[in-house]
N, C-alpha and C positions, 0 to 999 in steps of 0.2 A: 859489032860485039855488044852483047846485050851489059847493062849496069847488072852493077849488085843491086840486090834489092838491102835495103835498111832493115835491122832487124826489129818486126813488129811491136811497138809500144806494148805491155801488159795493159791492160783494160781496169781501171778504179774501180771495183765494184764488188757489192758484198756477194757471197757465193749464194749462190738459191737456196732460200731457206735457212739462213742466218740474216743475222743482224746486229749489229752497235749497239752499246751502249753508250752514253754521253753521261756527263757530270751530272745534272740532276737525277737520270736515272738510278744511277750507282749508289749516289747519296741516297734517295729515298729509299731505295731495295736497302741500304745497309743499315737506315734508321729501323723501318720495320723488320729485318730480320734481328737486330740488338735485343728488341722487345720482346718479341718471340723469345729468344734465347733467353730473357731473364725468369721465364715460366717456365721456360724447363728445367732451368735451371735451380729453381723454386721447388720442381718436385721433384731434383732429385739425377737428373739426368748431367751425362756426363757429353761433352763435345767429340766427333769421333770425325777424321777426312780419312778418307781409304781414296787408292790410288782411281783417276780417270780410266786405265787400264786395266782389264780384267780377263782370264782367258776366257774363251767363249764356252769352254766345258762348262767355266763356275758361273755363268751367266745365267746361262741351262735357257730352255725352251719356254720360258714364261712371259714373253714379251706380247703384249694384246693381240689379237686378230691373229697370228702369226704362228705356223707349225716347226718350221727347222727353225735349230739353233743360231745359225748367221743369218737369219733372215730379220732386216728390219732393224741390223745395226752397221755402224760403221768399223768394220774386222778386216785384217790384214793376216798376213802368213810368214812368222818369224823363220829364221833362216833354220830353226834347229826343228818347224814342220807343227810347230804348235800356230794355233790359229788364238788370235786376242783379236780384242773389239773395245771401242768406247761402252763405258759403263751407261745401259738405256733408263736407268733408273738408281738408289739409292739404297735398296733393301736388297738385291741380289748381292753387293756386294757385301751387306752386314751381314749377310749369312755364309759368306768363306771364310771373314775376322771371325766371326765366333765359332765356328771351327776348328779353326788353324791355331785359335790364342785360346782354346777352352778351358786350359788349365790353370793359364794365367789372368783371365776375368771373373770378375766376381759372377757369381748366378743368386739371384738374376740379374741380367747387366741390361741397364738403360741408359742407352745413347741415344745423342741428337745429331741430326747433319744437315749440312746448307753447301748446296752449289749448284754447278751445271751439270744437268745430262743430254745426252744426244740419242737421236734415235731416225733412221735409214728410212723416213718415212717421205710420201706425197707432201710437202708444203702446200699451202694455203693459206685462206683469209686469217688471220690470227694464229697462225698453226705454224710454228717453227719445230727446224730439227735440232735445235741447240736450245733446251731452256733452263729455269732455273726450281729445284723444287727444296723443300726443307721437312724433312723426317725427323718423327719422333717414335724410338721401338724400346719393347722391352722384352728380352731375349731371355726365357730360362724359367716364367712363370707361365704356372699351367692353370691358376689361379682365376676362375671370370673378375675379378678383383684389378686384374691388370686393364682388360680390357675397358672398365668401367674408367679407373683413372687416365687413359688415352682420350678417354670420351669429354670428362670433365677437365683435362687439360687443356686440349683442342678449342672446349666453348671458353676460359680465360683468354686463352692466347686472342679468339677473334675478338674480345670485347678490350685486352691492352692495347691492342694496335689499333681499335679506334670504329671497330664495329661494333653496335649497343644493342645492347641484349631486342630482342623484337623484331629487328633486322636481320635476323641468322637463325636457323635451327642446326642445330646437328641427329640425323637421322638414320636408326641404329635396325637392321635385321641382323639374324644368323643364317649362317648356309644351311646349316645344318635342317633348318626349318622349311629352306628351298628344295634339299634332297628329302625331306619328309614328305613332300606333295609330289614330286616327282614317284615315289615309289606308291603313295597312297592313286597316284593317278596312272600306274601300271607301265610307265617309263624309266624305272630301277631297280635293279633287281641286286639287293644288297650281298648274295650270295655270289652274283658275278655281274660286277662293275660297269662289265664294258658292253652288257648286254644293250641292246639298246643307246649306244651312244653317238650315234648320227641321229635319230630323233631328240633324243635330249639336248642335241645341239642347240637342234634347228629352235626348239621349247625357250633355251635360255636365251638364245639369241632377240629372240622374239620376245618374251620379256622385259627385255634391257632398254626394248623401242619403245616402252609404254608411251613415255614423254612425247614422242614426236608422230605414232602412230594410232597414238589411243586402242581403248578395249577393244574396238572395233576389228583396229588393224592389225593387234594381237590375234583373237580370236580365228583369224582368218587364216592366219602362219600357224596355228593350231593343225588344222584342217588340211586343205587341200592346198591352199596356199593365197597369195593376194597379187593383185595386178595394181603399181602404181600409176601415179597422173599423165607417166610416161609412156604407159603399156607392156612395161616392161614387166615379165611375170615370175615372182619368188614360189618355188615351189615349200609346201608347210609340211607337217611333222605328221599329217596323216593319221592324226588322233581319232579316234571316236567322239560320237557328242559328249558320252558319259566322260569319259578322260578329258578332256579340253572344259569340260564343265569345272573338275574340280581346279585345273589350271586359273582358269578366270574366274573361280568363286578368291582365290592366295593373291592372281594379278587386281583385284577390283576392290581387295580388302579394306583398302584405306577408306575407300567410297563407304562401301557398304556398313565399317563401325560408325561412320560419323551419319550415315542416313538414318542406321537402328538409333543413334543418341538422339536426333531431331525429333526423331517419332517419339520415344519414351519420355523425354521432357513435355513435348507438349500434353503426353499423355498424363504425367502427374501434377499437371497446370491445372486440367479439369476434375482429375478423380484426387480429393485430398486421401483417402486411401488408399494410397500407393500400393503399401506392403501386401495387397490381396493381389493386385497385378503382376509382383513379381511370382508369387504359385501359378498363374496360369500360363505365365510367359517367359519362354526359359529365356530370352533375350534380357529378360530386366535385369537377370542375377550380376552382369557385368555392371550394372550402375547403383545398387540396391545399398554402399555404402556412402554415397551422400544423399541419401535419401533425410528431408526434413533441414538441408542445407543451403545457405542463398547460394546461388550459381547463377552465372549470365550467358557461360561458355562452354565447351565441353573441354580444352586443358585442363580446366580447374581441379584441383585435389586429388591428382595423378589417375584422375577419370580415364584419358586417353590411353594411356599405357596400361593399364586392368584391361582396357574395353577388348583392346588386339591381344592381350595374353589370351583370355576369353573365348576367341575368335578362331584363334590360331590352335589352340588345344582343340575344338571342336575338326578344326580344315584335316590336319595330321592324325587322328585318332587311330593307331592299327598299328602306325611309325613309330620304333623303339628311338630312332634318331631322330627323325620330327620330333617328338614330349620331348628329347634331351633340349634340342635347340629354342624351344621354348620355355623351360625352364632355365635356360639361361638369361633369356632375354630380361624375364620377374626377373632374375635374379642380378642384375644389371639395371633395371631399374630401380631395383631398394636400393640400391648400394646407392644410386647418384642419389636418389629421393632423401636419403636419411641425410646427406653434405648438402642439401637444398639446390640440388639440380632438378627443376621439374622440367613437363611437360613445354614451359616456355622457351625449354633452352635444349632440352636433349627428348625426343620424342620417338618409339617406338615407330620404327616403319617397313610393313612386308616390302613394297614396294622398289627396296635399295639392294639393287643384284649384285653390283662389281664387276666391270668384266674377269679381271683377271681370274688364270685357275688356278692360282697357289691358294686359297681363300678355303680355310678348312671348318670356322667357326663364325662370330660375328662379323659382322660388316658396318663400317659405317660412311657417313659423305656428311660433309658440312657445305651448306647450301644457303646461300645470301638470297632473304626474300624480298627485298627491296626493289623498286621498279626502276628500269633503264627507257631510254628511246635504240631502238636499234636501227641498222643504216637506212630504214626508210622511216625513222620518224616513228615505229610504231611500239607501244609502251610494252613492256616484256621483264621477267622478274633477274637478276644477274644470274641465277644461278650458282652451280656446284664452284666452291674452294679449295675442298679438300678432300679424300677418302682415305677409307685402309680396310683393316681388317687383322685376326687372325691367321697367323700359317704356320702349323705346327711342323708342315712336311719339308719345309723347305732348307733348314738345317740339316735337316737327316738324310740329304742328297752325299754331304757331306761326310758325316758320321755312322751313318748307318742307324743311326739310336734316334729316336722321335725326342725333336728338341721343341716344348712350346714358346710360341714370338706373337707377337702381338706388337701392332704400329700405325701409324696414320702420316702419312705424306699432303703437303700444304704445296699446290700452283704457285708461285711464287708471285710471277707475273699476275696471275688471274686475281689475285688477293690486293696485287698494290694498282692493278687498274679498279677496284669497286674501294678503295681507300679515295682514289680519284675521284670516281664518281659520289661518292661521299662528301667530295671538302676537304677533307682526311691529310692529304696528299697533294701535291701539282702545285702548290702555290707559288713555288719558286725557290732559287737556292742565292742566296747572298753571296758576289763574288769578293773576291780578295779587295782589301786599300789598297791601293795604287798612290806611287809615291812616283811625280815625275822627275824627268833630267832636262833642267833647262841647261846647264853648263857641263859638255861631258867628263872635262879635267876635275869634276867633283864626286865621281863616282861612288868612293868611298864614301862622303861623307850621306847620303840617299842612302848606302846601304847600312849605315848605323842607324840611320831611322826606322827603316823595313825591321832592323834585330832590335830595337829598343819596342814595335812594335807587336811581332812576335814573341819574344820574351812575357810581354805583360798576354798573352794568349789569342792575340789578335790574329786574323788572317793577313797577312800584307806580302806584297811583294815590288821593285822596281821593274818598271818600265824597261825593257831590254831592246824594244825595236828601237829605230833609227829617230834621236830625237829633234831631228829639224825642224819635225812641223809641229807644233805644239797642237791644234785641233788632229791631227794625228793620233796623238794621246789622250785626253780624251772621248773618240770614237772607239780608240780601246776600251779605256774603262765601262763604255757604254755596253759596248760585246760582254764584256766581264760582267754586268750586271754588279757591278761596283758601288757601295751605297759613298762612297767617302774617297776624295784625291788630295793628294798632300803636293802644296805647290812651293817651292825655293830657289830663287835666282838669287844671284853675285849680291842684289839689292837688299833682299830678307837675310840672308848669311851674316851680311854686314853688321845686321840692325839686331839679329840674334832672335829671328822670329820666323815663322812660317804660314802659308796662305793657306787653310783648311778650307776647301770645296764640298757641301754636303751634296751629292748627286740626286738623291733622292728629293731633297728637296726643291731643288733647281729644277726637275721633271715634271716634279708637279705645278711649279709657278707656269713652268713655258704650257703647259696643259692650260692651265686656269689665272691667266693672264689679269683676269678682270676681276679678280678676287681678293679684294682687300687682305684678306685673314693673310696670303701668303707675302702679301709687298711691308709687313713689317718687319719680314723673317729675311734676312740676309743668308743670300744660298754659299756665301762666302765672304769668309774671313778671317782674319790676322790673331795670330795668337803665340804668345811668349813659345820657340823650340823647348824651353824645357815642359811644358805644357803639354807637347805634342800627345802622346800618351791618355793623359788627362781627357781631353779636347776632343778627342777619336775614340774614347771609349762611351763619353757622354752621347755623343752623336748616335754611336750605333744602340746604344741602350735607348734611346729616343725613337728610333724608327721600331726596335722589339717592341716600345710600348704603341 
């Protein structure tokens, strides 16, 4: 007769594609998102959680890469035949609140949010399906005014939480500027939309790769298509030379103003008679206002951002939407320039697509330029923090009526691993004082100490495991990362005193044994219980310093 079999133990393990968080995590995410939150709170914005649960109608189909609706979240099938899903992001669900509460929010209304989303996707190397992001929108202004203030909120918030201005740019295009070149380059047809929309795909897709594919590997997805390192062969967008020309004249922009700047400088190095250069050369007219000014760079005196309006007005010429999207862009620019956002901190850039297709007007990404080592050692810049953009249409899924939004969503994670890689961040989190039990019929009176020690705002807590062994306790406090232990037997109770163990210091002696400076400093000692307080706050104010 065969046995039962036992029934299989559950397996410890986090699910694929999740992961833990532990105490120092929690703490640092919650220190830097505080600070976050006191800048928006600064300009104005109001704190908003809308449920993890959303149906998947109001979710709607804007999830990246992704065509159906339940595709690429985590969605179930309520009993009443409605279909809901984990919220994949923060912004689909601010546009069912404003909505559903249109009557009862103010317009325009600016919220902020901080949590978790999830999203039904491949994990991978740094790539979870549960993360954390933090939104700031403003819902109900049609104003470029809005989007300007998203921009200069965004460069405060990275420089509160401890990234300094030079190490960050925030880099600003409009769609509007991208469907400008799209039509100038005979892949939109503004009368009907959908004409041409499997090549425009494959155009903006191919765009989006500049970063990893170069012009090269653009141009080629223009065309007929590209074969990578693999053999593996993308078929392209079957442009003409003339069409794929004006694409890579929009994709190579950023190149091409800062190569026409090298040239023009050096050219008014040798001709002191600038101002005859700029009549012959319609290139100069984009630099011809700091003319006779010391300059070292091309940032300087909002050079950069003239140079791409410039640029960009020439690229779109024909585009009633292309000029609109570039006069936005000027017009986005004075606004930061005149509150002293230059080109050091908020910089003008074709180059910034988005994937998403809610995206009806401006775009932007904030992008850490500082160098990393990557898993082989080799130097590499951190990259993007953040993005958003414009979406006017995304309300009016709801409404029917075109409601203008405007917002920018911060990585959460991505932001507190380059705070790490900073300094910023990581250095540790201070555990609780640790108050041991040498006698356990004394319990009480250990736990008057722990409340006499929280009360004054201290972190403390008793020892709760088995107190037999005394190095026991201790190896706790050690785990705790404990700076400070408070010791009392039957002998100190008597005497009306208590042994103060500084951890911290005692680490450092057994580290550097042979180092005078520590063998004057007693890692422990005796001090009046009414002192305890006292004695424990000097300690830890000692190690702050």
């Amino acid at each position: 007769m065969a046995k039962d079999k036992k029934p299989r133990r559950p397996r410890a393990e986090t699910p694929k594609g999740f992961r833990d968080y532990f105490g120092i995590d929690v703490t640092e995410r919650k220190a830097m998102l505080d600070r976050i939150a006191e800048v928006y709170h600064r300009y104005g914005y109001d704190p908003l959680e809308t449920s993890a649960v959303e149906t998947v109608e109001a979710l709607g189909k804007f999830l990246p890469d992704v065509d159906r609706p339940n595709e690429g979240v985590f969605a179930w099938q309520e009993e009443d035949s409605d279909w809901v899903a984990l919220r994949y992001d923060l912004t689909a669900p601010l546009a069912r609140v404003a909505a559903q509460f249109r009557n009862d929010l103010p317009s325009p209304y600016r919220r902020y949010a901080m949590g978790p989303v999830w999203r039904n996707e491949k994990p991978g190397p740094g790539r979870f399906r549960q993360f954390y992001q933090c939104d700031a929108d403003t819902v109900g202004a049609a104003s470029i005014a809005a989007d300007a203030e998203i921009c200069a909120m965004l460069s405060d918030a990275l420089e509160t939480v401890g990234i300094p201005r030079g190490d960050y740019v925030v880099r600003v295009n409009n769609r509007k500027v991208l469907n400008g070149v799209m039509e100038v380059a005979g892949v939109l047809d503004p009368a009907d939309p959908s004409k041409f929309e499997a090549e425009r795909g494959i155009v903006l897709r191919a765009i989006d790769k500049l970063d990893r594919l170069g012009e090269a590997g653009v141009r080629a997805l223009l065309g007929e298509g590209r074969k990578d390192d693999s053999g593996d062969f993308t078929d392209g967008a079957k442009l003409s030379n003339a069409q794929a020309e004006v694409v890579m004249r929009f994709v190579s922009a950023k190149r091409r103003v800062k190569d026409d700047f090298t040239r023009w400088s050096a050219r008014v190095e040798k001709n002191s008679s600038a101002k005859l250069l700029i009549a012959s050369d319609a290139t100069d007219r984009r630099f011809q206002h700091v003319l006779g000014k010391e300059f070292t760079s091309w940032p300087e005196y909002g050079l950069w951002n003239d140079a791409v309006v410039e640029y960009l007005n020439d690229l779109v010429a024909g585009s009633e939407t292309g000029l609109e999207g570039v006069a936005e862009l000027l017009e986005i620019s004075n606004q930061l320039a005149s509150q002293g956002y230059g080109p050091d901190r908020i910089v003008l850039d074709p180059s910034v697509v988005r994937g998403l297709g809610y995206y009806t007007g401006p775009v932007f990404e904030a992008e850490l330029t500082f160098e990393i080592l990557d898993e082989k050692g080799r130097p590499r810049q951190f990259g993007s923090v953040a993005g958003g953009g414009r979406y006017d249409d995304l309300v009016k899924r709801f409404t029917g009526q075109e409601v203008p939004a405007t917002g920018v969503s911060i990585g959460v994670d991505r932001l507190l691993a380059a705070l790490r890689a900073k300094g910023r961040a990581g250095a540790g989190m201070d555990g609780p004082v640790i108050v041991t039990v040498m006698d356990r019929d004394r319990m009480a009176e250990y736990q008057t100490m722990v409340g006499e020690l929280r009360s004054a705002g201290i972190r403390a807590e008793v020892y709760l495991g088995n107190p037999k062994n005394f190095g026991n306790q201790l190896k706790y406090a050690d785990k705790r990362q404990s700076p400070v232990a408070i010791i009392q037997g039957s002998d100190e109770a008597a005497r009306g005193v208590v042994q103060i163990k500084d951890l911290v210091l005692g680490a450092k002696i057994a580290e550097s044994a042979s180092l005078e400076e520590w063998k004057s400093q007693p890692a422990q000692f005796e001090a009046a219980r009414a002192d305890l307080v006292a004695e424990v706050r000097r300690l830890l104010a000692q190690g702050e310093g």
